[in-house]
N, C-alpha and C positions, 0 to 999 in steps of 0.2 A: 504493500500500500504506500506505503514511502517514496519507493521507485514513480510511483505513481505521481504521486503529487509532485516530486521533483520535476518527474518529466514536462507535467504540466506549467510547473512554473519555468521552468525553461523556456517550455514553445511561448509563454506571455511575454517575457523580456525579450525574445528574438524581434519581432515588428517594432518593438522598442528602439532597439540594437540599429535596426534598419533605416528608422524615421532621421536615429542620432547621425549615422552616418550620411544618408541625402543632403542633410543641414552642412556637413562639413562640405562634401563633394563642391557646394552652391558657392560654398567661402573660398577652397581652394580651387574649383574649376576641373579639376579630373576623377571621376571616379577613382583610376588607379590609384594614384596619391591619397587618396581618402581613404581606400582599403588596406595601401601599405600603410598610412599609418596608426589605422585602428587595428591592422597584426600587431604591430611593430610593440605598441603601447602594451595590448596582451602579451605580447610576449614578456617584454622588460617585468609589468606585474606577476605571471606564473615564474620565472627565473627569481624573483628575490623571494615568492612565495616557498620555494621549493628550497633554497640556499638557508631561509631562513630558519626549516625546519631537517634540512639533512646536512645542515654546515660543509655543503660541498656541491658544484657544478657538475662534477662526475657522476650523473644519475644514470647513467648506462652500464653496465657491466659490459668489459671489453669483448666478452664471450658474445654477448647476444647479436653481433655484427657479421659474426660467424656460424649461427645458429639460426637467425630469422630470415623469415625472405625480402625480399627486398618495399615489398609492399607493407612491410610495419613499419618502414621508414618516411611514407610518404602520402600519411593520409592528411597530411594539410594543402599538399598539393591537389589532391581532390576536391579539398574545401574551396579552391583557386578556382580549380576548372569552374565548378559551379557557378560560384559567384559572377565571374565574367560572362561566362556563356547566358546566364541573366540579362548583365547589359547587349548585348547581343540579338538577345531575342524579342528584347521587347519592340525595338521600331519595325522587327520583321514579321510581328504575331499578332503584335498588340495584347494589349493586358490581360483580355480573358484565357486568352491560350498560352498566354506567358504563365499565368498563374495556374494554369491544371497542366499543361504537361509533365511540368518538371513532378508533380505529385504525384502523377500518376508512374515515373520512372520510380520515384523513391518508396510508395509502395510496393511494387513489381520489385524491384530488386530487394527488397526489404525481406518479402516472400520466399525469394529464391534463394537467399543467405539462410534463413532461419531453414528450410526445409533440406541443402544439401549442407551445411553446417558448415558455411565459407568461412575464409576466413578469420577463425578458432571461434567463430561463434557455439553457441548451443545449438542441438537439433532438434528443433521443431518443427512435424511432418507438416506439411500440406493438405488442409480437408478443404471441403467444399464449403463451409460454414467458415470457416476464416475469410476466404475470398469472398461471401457475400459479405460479410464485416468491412474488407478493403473498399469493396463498392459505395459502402453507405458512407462511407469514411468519404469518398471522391466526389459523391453525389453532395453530400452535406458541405463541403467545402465549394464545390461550385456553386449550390445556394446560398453561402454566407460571404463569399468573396466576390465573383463572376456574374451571378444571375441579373444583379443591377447594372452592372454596365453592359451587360448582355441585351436587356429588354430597353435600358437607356439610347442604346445607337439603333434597337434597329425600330423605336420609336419616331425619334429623329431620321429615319431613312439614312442612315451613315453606311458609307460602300462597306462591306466587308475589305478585309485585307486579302492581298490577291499577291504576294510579298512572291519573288522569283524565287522556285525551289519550294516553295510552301510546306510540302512533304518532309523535305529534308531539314526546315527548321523546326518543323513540330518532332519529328527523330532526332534533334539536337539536344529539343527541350527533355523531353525522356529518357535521353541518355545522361544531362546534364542532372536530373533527379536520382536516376542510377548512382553515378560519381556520390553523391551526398548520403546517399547513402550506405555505401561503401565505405566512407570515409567514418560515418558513426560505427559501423562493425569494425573498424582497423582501431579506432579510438577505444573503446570496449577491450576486443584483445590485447593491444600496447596497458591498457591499465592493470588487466589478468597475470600476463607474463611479469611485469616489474611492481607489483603489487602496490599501485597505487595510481590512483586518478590522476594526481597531481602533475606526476609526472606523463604521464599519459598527454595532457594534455597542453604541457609546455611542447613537447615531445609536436601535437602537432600545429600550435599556434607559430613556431620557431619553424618546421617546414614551411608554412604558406608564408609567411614574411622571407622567407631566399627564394619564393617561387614568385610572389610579386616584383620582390626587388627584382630579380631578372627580366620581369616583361617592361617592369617602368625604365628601365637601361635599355632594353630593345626600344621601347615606344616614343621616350623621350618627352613624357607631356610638360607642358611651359607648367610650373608652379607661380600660381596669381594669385592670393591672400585676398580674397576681397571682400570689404567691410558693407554689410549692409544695411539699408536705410535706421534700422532699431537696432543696430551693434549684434557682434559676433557673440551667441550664450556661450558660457562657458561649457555649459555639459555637450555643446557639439564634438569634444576633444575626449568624451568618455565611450564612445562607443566599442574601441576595444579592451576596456575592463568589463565592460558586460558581456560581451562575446567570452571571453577568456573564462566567465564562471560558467558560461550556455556549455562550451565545450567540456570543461569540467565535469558536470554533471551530465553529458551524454554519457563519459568513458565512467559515471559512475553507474547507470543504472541499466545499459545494455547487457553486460554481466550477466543481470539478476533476471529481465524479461524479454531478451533477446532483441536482434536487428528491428522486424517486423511493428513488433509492439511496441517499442522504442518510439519507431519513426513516428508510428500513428496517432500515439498519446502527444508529442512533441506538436502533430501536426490541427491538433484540438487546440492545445495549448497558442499556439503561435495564429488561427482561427479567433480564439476570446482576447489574443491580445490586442490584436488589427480592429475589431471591434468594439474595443473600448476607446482604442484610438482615436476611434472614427466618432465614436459617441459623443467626447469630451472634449475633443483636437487637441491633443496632449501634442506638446512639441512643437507647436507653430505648424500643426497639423488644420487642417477644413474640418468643421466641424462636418459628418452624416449621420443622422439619429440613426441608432438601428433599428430595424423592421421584424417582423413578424417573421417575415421570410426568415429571416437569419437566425432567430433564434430557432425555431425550428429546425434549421438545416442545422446549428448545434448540436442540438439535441439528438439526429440523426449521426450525426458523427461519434456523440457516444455512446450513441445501442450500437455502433459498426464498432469499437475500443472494446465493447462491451464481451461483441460475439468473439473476437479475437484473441482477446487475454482467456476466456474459460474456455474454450476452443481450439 
């Protein structure tokens, strides 16, 4: 039950996490720069966090370099893939299938980790009754994130997106949810093997920070500081302390209820946060009262958690 609720307060801080970082992007002008430096910041906090309870930087044992494969070394880089392939899809998809593709990859792969026991996950078979849980899970999420701006454009008579390739960005987006999930099951095991979250999860905030840096050395985006009209808030420069406990708490409770159930609690969780957002306009957010519709589709999301965890 604990797992539980962690998981859920995770997926609530993540839209958090996300709003804080758009706010920095606006001031510095690159996403890239925004993301490297809400790694960067998680990183430096998990490194003292970890220093300051094993009095040492050398949190790997020289063995396990020689012992694991190469994929527990590199689930932040996953976290990367993801994150970009995001920016990426949205001018090519547009919001509604920006936001269910990627879900429906990180289900789907969620499923297939837990039932052939990937990467040192636990085995959790595959019934028929789980996947209808993933569905209400996908369904309830397209009514509480999608279904408004779904019925909004084609109100307004707004063209569909007709984006070159169409096929191959909505397969981006699926894959790009895959990736994400992958990298919670790699974060999960890295916490198993060296028995501890903590490190678990310096372990992958410290990959995606040398995998950014490398694209922002490839891409070279101008750094512009820009001030605007009502001053820079201070909490736009915390986005990566909050990412760094979201990760934290993934590699803690995947362990306990596996890839699947992980994502899907996460993915309720990060559903009630977007909607409080929207409630309240937290953050220099738009206020949107929530609907009917949405709770609803909530509430459908977790009879789908529901069928999944006892199932």
């Amino acid at each position: 039950m604990i797992a539980v609720l962690v998981g859920l307060i995770i997926g609530i801080w993540q839209p958090i996490q996300t709003s804080i970082n758009s706010r920095l992007k606006v001031s510095i002008g690159s996403p890239y720069l925004a993301s490297l430096f809400s790694f960067g910041t998680g990183t430096i906090l998990l490194a003292l966090f970890n220093f300051s309870i094993y009095h040492t930087m050398a949190l790997f044992p020289s063995e396990l370099f020689h012992t694991q494969p190469i994929w527990f070394w590199i689930g932040g880089a996953f976290g990367v893939i993801y994150l970009t392939s995001n920016i990426l899809l949205f001018p090519n998809l547009g919001s509604v299938q920006t936001a269910i593709m990627p879900i429906l990859g990180q289900i789907m792969m969620g499923l297939l980790i837990d039932n052939f026991a990937l990467f040192g996950s636990m085995h959790q078979p595959f019934t028929w009754i789980r996947a209808i849980g993933a569905l209400l899970v996908v369904a309830g999420v397209f009514g509480a994130v999608a279904l408004n701006t779904y019925l909004t454009e084609r109100k307004l008579k707004k063209k569909q997106h007709h984006a070159k390739g169409l096929m191959l960005w909505r397969l981006l987006g699926i894959v790009a949810g895959m990736f994400s999930a992958t990298q919670t099951a790699i974060n999960g095991h890295v916490g198993t093997v060296v028995e501890s979250s903590l490190k678990s999860a310096f372990l992958s905030f410290f990959g995606g920070t040398i995998t950014l840096f490398i694209i922002v050395l490839i891409l070279h985006p101008p750094l512009k500081l820009e001030k605007a009209a009502g001053g820079n808030p201070w909490w736009m420069w915390t986005g990566g302390i909050i990412g760094a406990f979201c990760v934290l708490g993934n590699a803690y409770i995947v362990p306990i209820v596996g890839t699947g159930l992980a994502v899907v609690i996460i993915l309720v969780g990060v559903t009630t946060g977007s909607l409080i957002i929207d409630q309240f306009g937290i953050l220099e957010s738009k206020k949107n009262p929530i609907t009917i519709i949405q709770i609803l589709s909530l509430l459908v999301m977790i009879l789908g958690v529901v069928m999944i965890r006892l199932y």
